[in-house]
C-alpha positions as CSV (number, residue, x, y, z in Angstrom):
1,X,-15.0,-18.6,-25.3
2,X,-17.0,-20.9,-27.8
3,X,-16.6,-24.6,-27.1
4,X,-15.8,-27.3,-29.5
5,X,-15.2,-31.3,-30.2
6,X,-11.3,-30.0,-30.0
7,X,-11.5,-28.7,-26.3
8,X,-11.6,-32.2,-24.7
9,X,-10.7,-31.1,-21.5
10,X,-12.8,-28.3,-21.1
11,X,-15.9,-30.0,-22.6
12,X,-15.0,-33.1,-20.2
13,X,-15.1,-31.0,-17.1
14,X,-18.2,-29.2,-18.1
15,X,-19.9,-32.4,-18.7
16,X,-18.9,-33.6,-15.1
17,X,-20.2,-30.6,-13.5
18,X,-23.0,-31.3,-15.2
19,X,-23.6,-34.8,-14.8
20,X,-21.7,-35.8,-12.0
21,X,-23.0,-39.2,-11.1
22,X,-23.1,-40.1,-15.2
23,X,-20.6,-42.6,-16.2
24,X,-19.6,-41.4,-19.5
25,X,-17.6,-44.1,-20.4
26,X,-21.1,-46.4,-20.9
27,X,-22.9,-44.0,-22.8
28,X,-23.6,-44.4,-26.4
29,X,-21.9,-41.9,-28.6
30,X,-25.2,-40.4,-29.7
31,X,-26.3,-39.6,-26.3
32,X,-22.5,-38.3,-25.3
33,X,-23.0,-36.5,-28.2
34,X,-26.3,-34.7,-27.4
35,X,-25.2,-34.0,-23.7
36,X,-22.1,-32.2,-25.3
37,X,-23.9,-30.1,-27.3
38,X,-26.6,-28.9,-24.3
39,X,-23.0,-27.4,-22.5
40,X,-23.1,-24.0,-21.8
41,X,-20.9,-22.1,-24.5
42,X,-20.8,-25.1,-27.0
43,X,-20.9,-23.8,-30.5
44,X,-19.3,-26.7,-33.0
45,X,-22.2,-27.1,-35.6
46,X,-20.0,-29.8,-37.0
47,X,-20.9,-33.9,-36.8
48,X,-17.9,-35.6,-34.2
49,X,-16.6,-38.5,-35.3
50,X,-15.6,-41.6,-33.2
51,X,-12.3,-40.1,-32.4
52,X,-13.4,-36.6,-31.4
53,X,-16.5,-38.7,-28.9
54,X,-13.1,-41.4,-27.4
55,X,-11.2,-38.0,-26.8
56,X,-14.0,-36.3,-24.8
57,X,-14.1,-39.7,-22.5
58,X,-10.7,-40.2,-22.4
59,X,-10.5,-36.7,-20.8
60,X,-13.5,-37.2,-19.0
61,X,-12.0,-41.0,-17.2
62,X,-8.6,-38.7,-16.7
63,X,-10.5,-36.1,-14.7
64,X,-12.1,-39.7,-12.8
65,X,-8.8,-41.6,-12.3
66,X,-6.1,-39.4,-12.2
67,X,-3.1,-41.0,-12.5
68,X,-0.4,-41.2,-9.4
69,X,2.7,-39.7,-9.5
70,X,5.5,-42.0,-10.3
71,X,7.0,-43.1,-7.0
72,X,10.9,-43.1,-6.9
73,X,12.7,-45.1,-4.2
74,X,15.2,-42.7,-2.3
75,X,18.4,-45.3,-2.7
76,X,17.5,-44.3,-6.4
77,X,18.0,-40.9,-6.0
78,X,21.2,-39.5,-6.8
């Protein structure tokens, strides 16, 4: 399956297996952009914008950070 700037999850975890010990979040877009496009299976011929470039870090600080579950307190718990 051909990659693109919509697949922000995917592309994200290809770009960590690829660059794990790159902070993505610090990168300029221009460089996020050109490591994107080196992925394996990566065929969008189109220009990202801003938004598709916060979306691919966004997934990519998600895949760094994961967030907790909620907790719940068990006198709350019907």
């Amino acid at each position: 399956m051909a990659l693109t700037w919509s697949d922000v999850d995917e592309l994200a975890q290809a770009l960590e297996k690829l660059y794990p010990q790159t902070d993505l979040s610090v990168l300029e877009y221009e460089e996020l952009r050109q490591m994107a496009e080196s992925v394996d299976g990566f065929k969008d011929q189109s220009v990202p914008d801003d938004d598709d470039l916060e979306a691919v870090i966004n997934a990519w600080i998600n895949i760094q950070f994961p967030e907790e579950p909620e907790k719940i307190n068990s006198e709350d718990i019907d």
